[in-house]
Structures are given as C-alpha cells and as structure tokens.
N, C-alpha and C positions, 0 to 999 in steps of 0.2 A: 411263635405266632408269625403269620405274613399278615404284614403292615402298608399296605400304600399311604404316599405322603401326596397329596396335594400339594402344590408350590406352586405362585404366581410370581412373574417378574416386573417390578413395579421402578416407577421413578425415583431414584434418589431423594431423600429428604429435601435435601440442600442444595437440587436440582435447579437452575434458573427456568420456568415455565415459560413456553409461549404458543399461543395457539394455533391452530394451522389454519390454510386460506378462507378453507369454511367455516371454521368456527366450533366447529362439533368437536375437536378433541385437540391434543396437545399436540406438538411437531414432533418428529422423532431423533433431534438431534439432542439429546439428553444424556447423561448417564443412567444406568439401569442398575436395580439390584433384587435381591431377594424379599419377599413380602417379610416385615419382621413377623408378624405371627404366623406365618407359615415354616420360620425359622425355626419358633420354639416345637411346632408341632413336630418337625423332621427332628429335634431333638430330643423330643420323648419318644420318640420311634425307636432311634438310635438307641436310648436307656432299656425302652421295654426289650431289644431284640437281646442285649448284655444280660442283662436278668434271666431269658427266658429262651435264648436262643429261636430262631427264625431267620426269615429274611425281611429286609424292609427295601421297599419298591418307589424309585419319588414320579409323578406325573405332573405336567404342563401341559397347557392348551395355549398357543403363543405362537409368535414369529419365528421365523429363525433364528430370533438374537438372544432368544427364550429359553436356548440349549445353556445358555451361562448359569442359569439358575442350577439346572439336573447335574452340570458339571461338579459347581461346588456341593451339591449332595452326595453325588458318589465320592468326591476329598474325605469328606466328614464321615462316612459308612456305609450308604446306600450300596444297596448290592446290585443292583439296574437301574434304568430309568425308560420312561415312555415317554415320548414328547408327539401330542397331537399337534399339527406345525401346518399354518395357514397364518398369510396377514390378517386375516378375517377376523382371528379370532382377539386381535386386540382392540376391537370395537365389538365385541359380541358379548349380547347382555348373559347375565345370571343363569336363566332357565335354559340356552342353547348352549353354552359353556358345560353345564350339568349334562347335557344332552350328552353331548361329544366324547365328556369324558366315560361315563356310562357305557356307551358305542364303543369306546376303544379299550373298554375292561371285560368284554363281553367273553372273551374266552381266557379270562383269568379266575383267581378264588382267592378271596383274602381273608382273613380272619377280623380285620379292623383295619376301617380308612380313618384317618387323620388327615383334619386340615386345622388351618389359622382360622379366629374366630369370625377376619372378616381380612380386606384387600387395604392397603392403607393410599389407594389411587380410589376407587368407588367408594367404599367403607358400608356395600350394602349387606355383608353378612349371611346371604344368601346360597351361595354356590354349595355350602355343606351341606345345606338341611335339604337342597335338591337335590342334590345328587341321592341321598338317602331314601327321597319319596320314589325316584326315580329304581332304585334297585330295590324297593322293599324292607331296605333293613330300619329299624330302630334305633333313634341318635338322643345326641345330647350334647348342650351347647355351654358356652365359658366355663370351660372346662381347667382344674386349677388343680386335679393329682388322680393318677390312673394306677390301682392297684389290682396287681392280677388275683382272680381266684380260681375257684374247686370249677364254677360253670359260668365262667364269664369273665367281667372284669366291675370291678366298685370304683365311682367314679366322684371324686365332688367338684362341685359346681358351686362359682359364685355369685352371689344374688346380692340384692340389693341394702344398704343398712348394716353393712359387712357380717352377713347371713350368710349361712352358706349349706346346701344341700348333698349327702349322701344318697347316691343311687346303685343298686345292681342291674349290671343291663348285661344281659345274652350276647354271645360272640353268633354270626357277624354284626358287627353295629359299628355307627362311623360319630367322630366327636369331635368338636371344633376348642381347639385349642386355645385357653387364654396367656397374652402373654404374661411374660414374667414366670410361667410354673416352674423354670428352671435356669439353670444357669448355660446360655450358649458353650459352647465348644469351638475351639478353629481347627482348622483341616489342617494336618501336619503335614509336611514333606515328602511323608511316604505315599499320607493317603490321595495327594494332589495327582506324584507320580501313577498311582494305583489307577486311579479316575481313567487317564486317558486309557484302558484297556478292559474298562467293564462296558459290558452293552447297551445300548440306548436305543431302543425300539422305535421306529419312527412312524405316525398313524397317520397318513392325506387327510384333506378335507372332504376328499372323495370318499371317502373309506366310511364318514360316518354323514355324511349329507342327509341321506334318508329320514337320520334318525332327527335330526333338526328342522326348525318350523321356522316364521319371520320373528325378527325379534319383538320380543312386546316391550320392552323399554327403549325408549330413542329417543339420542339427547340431540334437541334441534338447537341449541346453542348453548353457546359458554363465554362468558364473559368476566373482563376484570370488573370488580365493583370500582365506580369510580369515587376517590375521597372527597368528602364537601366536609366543609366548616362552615357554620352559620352563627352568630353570637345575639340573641334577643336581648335585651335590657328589659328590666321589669321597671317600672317606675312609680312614685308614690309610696307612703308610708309601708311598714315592714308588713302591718297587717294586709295590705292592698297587694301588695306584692305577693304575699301568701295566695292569696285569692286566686290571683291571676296565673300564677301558678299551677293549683290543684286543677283550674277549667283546661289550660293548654294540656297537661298531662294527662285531665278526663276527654276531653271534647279531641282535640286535634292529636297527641300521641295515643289516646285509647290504651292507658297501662293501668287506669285506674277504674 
C-alpha cells in the first residue's frame, strides 16, 4: 500500500506558554515536537508498510521549524516527506490547512491517508475528516486496529461505554488514528543517519493559494484564566444551611 501520514508539529507538553503581543496565539519561543497522535498514526503506517510492503509518505502544513517533525519520520521509516511550508500556516484554521494539503497531494495517489485523531495544541479533530470531504474518499474516525483484506481494509473503532465498532471500508479511504493503538518505536542510528538523504518535497504557499479561502475560525483572543478564591459562610442551624445552599446552587450557580 502507499500510505501518507499527516503530521503536525505542536508545543511541548511541558512547554512554558506565553502569549504573544496580540493575544491570538502563543510566542514562538518554545520547544516543539511531534503531535502524539499523529505519532501513533506514522506508526501504523510504519506496521502496515512491514506486513504489506509499500511506501509510506509523511506530510506538514507548517513553518520552517516544521521540517523536524518529517525529519524524525524519515529516522523511524518514511520513505519521503512533503512539507507545505509558510508561517501562515501555523495560524491557519482546519478547513484551509485541508485545503493546502489536498493542493499539494494533487499529483500524487495513495491508497490510505492516516492521521492523529485530533492536534493536542487545538484539539479540534477536524483536519482528517476534511481533508477526506475535500478528496472524496470515505473515512473513519478513533481508529484502534487496521487489518488489511481481500478489498480494502476492516477497521475498529472505539465508541463510547467501551464499545467498539467493526467496519469494511474501500481503499482509497483515510482514518484518524487513536492513540495508544500501538506501541511507539524510536528512530535508530541508522535510520536517523538514513533521514538526512531521503527527499523532502517542499510545496509554497503560492503553489496552493487558489485553492484556499479566509479562514472561518478566528481566534480574537486567548487569555490565562485568572485564579479567584471566594469562601461564603453559610450560617444558622444545619437545616438553614441546607436551604441556603440548594438556592445558591439553584438560583446563583444554575447546577441544579
């Protein structure tokens, strides 16, 4: 099979955050790294290409700084990498990110796109099931074990209540990866070395402008929540108390 891997490059977990002057997003003096669900998905790429032989292909829509991510893919097995590369695109919502990437896969053919179930910087989930409406194919989401068959691939899916759903879906089809389906992998020494000498395709923002619109999500601010402690005293017998209680939690918190 050919496999493309979605990969985003996201902030460290245990990044110190700080906002930049306007407000709308974070600074960029941070560390950076690989989206962990985007990790597992390159790693079922990696498994299905071992089983089934193929290539697997990883893509970015990102900075320049964004090439670290497709780096350590090619360590780990990737046999290329595409990086759409504009500052732009690290404020660029969902449906123009889908866009971009789309535009820059147009004169390729894959048998299955693999991404992470969602960005763990946005956490909106989105970018997969676009890109899929965007190319036509038929997807499927929290994806937890991909087994190839005779005309396609059976896929399950987990749902809620720890439920879980078998599906047959047709190849081309694209599926968003939950984590946990696997056990990562590290890039070994050879494949680190290897890395610097496989190709990296590099796509402008020119190159797919057209196909992009204004964004429809736009974040007009971000802020820290600021801490408050308040301590009310209820006073009066236990029964009064009570009382005064259930009304604040009816009337002024609205939980009940």
């Amino acid at each position: 099979m050919k496999i493309l891997v979605c990969i985003k490059q996201v902030p460290q977990k245990d990044a110190p955050l700080k906002l930049n002057a306007s407000g709308t997003w974070i600074q960029e003096d941070v560390s950076w790294e690989v989206n962990e669900p985007d990790a597992y998905a390159l790693e079922e790429a990696l498994r299905q290409k071992e089983q089934h032989g193929g290539e697997v292909v990883a893509i970015t829509a990102g900075p320049a700084r964004a090439q670290q991510v497709l780096r350590e893919a090619l360590a780990k097995g990737a046999d290329r990498a595409i990086h759409v590369e504009d500052d732009a695109f690290a404020t660029m919502d969902a449906v123009n990110t889908a866009r971009a990437l789309a535009a820059a896969l147009a004169d390729e053919s894959f048998d299955l796109i693999v991404t992470g179930l969602q960005s763990d910087d946005s956490g909106a989930a989105q970018t997969g099931v676009l890109l899929a409406g965007l190319l036509g194919w038929p997807h499927a989401t929290i994806i937890i074990g991909i087994e190839k068959t005779a005309s396609g691939v059976r896929v399950k899916r987990e749902l809620e209540a720890g439920n879980y759903q078998h599906i047959d879906m047709p190849l081309p089809c694209l599926l968003t990866i939950q984590s946990g389906i696997n056990k990562l992998r590290y890039a070994s020494l050879l494949g680190i070395k290897q890395a610097k000498n496989k190709p990296v395709r590099k796509v402008t923002l020119a190159e797919v402008q057209e196909k992009l619109g204004k964004n429809l999500l736009v974040i007009e601010r971000l802020y820290v929540p600021v801490k408050q402690k308040k301590t009310v005293m209820l006073d009066g017998t236990a029964a009064e108390q009570a009382k005064k209680l259930a009304e604040m939690l009816r009337n002024d918190l609205r939980v009940l």
